[in-house]
C-alpha positions in Angstrom: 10.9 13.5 15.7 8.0 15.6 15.4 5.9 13.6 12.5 2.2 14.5 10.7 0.9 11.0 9.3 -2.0 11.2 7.4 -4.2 8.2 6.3 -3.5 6.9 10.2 -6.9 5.7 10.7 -5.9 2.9 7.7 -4.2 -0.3 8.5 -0.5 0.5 7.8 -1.3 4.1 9.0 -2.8 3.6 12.4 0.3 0.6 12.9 2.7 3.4 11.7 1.2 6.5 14.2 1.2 3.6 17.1 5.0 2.9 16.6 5.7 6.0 16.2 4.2 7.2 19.7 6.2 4.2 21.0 9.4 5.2 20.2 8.5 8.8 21.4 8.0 10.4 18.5 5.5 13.7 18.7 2.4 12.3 16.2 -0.3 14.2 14.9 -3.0 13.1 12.4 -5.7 14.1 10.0 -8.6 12.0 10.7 -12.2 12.4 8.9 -14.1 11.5 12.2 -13.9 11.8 15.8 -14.7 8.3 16.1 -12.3 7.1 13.7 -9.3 8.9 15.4 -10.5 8.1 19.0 -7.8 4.7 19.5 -5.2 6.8 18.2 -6.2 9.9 20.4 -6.1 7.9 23.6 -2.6 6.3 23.0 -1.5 10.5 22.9 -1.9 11.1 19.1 -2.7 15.0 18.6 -5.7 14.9 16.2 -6.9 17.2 13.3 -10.1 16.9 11.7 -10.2 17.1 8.3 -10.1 16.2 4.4 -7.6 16.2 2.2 -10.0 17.5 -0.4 -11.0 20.3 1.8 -7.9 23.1 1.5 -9.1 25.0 5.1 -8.7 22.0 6.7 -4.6 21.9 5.6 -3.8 25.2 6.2 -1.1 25.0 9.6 -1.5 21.1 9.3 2.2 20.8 8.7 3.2 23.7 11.3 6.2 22.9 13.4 6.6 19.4 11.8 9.7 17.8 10.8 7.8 14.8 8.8 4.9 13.7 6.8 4.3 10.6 6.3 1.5 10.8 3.8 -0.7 8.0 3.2 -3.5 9.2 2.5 -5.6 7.9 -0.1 -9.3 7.0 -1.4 -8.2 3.6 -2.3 -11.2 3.1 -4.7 -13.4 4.9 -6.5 -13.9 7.2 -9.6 -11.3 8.8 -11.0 -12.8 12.5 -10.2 -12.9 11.1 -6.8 -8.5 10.0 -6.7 -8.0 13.3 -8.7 -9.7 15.2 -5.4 -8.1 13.1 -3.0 -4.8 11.7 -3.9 -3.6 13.9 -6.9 -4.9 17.3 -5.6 -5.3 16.1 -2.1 -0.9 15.4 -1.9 -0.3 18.5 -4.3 -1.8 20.8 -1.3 -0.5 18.7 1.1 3.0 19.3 -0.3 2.5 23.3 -0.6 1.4 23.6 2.9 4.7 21.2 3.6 7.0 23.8 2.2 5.4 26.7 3.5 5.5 25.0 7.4 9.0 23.7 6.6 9.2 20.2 6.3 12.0 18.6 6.6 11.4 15.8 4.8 8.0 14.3 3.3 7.4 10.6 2.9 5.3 8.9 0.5 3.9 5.3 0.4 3.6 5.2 -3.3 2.6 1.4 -4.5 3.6 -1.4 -6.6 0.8 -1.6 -8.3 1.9 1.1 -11.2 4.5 -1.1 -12.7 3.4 -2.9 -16.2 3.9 -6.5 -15.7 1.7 -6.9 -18.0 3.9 -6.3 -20.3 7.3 -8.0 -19.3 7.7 -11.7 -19.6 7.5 -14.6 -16.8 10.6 -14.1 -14.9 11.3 -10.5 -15.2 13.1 -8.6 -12.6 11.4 -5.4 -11.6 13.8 -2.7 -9.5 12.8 1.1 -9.4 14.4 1.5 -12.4 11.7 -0.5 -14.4 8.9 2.9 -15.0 5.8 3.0 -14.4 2.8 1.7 -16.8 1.4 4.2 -19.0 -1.4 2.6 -20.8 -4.2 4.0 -18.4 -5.5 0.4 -18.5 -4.5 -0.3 -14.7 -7.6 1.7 -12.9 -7.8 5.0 -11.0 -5.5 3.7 -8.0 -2.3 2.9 -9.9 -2.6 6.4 -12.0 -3.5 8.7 -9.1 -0.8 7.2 -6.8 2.0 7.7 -9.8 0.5 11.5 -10.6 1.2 12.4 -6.2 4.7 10.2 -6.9 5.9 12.6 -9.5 4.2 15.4 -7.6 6.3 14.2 -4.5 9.7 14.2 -6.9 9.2 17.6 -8.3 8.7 19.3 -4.5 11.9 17.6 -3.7 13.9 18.8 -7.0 12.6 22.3 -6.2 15.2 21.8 -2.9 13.4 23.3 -0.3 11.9 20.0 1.2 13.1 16.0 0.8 10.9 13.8 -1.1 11.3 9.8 -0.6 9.3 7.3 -1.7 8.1 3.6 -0.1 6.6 1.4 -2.3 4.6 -0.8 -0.6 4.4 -4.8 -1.7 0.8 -5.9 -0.2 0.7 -5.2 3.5 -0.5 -8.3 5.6 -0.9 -8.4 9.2 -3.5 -8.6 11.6 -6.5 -6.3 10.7 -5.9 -6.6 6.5 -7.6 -9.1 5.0 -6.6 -12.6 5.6 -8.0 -13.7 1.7 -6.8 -10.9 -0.3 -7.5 -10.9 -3.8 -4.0 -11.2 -5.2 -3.9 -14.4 -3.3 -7.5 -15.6 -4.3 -10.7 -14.5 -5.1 -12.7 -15.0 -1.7 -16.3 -16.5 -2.6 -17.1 -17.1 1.2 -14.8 -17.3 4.6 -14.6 -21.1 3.9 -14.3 -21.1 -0.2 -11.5 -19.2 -2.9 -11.1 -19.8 -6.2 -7.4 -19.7 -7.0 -6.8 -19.3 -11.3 -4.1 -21.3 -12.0 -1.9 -23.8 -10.2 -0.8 -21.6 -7.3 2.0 -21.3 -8.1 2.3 -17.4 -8.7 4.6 -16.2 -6.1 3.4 -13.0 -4.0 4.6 -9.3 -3.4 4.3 -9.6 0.3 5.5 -7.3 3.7 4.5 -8.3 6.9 3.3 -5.0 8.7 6.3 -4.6 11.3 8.3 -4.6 8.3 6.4 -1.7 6.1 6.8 0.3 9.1 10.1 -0.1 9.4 11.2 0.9 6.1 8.9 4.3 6.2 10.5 5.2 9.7 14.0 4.9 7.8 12.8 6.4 5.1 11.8 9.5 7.5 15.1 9.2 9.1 18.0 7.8 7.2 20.0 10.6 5.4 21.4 10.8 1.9 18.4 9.8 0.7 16.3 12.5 -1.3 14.4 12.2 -4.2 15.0 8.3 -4.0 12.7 5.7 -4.6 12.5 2.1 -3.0 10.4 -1.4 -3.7 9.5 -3.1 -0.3 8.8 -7.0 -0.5 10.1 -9.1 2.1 12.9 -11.3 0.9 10.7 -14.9 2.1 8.7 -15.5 -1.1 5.4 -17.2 -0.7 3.1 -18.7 -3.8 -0.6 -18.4 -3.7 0.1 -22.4 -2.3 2.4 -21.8 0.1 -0.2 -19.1 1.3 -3.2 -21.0 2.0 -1.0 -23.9 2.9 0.0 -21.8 5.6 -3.4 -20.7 6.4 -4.6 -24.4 6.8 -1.5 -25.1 8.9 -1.7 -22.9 11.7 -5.4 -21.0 11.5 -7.6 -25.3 12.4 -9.6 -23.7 9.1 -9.4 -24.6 5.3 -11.1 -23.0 3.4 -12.3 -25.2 0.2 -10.2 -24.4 -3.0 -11.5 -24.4 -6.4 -9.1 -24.1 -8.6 -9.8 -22.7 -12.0 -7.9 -22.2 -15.2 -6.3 -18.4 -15.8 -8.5 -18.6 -19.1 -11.5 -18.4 -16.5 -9.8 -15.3 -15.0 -9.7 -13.2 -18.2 -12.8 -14.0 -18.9 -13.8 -12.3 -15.5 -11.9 -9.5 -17.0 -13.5 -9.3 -20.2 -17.5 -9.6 -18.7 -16.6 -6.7 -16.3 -15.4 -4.5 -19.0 -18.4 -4.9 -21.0 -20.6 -4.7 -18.3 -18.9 -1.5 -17.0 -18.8 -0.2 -20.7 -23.1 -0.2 -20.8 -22.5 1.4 -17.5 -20.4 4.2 -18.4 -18.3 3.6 -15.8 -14.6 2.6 -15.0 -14.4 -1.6 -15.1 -13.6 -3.4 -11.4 -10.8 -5.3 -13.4 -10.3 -5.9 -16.9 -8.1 -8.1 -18.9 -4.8 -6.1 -18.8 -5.3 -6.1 -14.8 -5.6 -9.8 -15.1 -2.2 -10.1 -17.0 -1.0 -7.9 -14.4 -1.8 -10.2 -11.8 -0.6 -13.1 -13.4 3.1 -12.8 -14.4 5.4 -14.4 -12.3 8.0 -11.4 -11.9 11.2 -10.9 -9.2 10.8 -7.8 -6.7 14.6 -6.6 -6.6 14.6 -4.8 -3.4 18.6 -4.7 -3.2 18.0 -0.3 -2.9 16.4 -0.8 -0.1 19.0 -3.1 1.6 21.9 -1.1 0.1 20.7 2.5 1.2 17.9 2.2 4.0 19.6 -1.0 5.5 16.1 -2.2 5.6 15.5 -5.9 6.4 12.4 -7.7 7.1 12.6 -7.7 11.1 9.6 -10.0 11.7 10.4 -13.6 9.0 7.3 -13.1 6.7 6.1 -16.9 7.6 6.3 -16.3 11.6 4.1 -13.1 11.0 1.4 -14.6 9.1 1.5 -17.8 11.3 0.8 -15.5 14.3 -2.3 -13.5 11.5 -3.5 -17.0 10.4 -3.9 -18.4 14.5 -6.0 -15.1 15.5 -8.0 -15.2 12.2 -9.0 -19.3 13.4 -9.8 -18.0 16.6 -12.4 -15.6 15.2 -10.6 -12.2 15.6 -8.8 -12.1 11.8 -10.7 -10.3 9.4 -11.1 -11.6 5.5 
């Protein structure tokens, strides 16, 4: 298979471009930097410099590809800044697609545009369930469900597959061992956790993201489809860090702090951003986001990718948790 990733410099990029060059596949990527592409280079990735905001840069990018798996993505920052790169950034990317022609073009779209802020404790979210379309969920969730439906419309045009792989939060070794669905990291040795820890958590262990974006390059039937990815072992924010204490010979201290305390949070950083002109680091409709206890139905993903999680989500992030304690995990 002869594959273009982009965003392989990232964590579930550069894991996706490695296994793909392990299985044989022909991988090229589009890397910002020399230096940044340099580990992927050596293990026999073909590398282009460039930009997704820069349109030179994609012009032949796609030529005699079969897939793109596009993650590419600024991840944070304003929203002139996602419009450039992920909204304009994957609607150039796709052009360029059709004109090379692609056989099929693979998105990692994100679970973070659903509005569980807005369904009840308990609610069971499939790709069915629509996306939120309050604009209160930040720049991310809105510039990743503009490329989705940018993604769906190449693909009803019938000249190039679209699929989608929503992504639950990626963990493995090199992502961050505190995340702040799981707490909010003060230092490496104290998190607050809002609540009783008891909110259960969208994970995938990294083996088992890549998996399900290989088969969603390579499984047929499958265009214009959409599919949630959370591994089937469900973890709460205590199981995590019980984990963590288990297997990493660190604990970090837990303060635990009522979910009043968390909206709170919310509601100073939407003042302080509103004297800033400037778009909030979370705000109170985030935090309800964060905080209902919903089901990930990932049955659609079983049923037509015959995805399972390979790697048992507690062995992976036993194995994350013991190189973290010996000083090589990041947080």
């Amino acid at each position: 298979m002869k594959t273009l990733v982009t965003g392989a410099t990232g964590f579930v990029g550069s894991h996706l471009a490695r296994t793909l060059l392990q299985r044989g596949d022909s991988v090229r990527i589009l890397a910002r930097t020399e230096a940044k592409a340099e580990s992927l280079r050596s293990a026999g990735a073909e590398v282009r410099l460039g930009d997704l905001t820069d349109p030179d840069c994609l012009r032949g990018l796609a030529e005699g590809v079969e897939v793109i798996f596009h993650l590419g993505s600024a991840m944070s920052g304003s929203a002139e800044l996602f419009d450039r790169v992920d909204v304009q950034g994957t609607e150039r990317l796709l052009v360029e697609a059709e004109r090379a022609g692609v056989r099929r073009f693979v998105y990692a779209g994100t679970l973070s545009g659903y509005p569980l802020a807005q369904k009840g404790d308990g609610a069971v979210i499939d790709e069915l369930c629509g996306f939120d379309d309050t604009g209160r969920l930040g720049n991310y969730a809105r510039a990743k469900a503009l490329a989705e439906a940018s993604v769906l419309a190449t693909n009803g045009r019938g000249r190039m597959e679209g699929v989608i792989v929503r992504l639950g939060l990626v963990c493995g070794i090199g992502a961050s061992v505190l995340p702040a669905h799981v707490c909010r990291a003060v230092t490496r040795n104290l998190v607050i956790v809002f609540g009783d820890g008891s909110l259960p958590l969208a994970l995938t262990f990294v083996d088992n993201a890549i998996d399900a974006l290989i088969l969603g390059a390579t499984v047929p039937g499958i265009a214009g489809e959409s599919f949630n990815i959370v591994d089937d072992d469900v973890l709460t924010q205590r199981d995590y860090l019980t984990l963590l204490r288990k297997t990493s010979g660190t604990a970090p201290r837990v303060i635990r702090m009522p979910r009043m305390a968390y909206y709170a949070i919310g509601l100073l950083s939407e003042v302080a951003a509103a004297a800033r002109h400037k778009e909030p680091a979370t705000n109170r409709y985030r935090v309800r986001t964060r905080l209902v206890r919903v089901r990930w139905d990932c049955s659609k993903a079983h049923r037509l990718l015959r995805w399972q999680p390979r790697v048992p989500l507690r062995v992976g992030l036993a194995g994350v948790f013991r190189a973290y304690g010996g000083g090589s995990g990041g947080a």
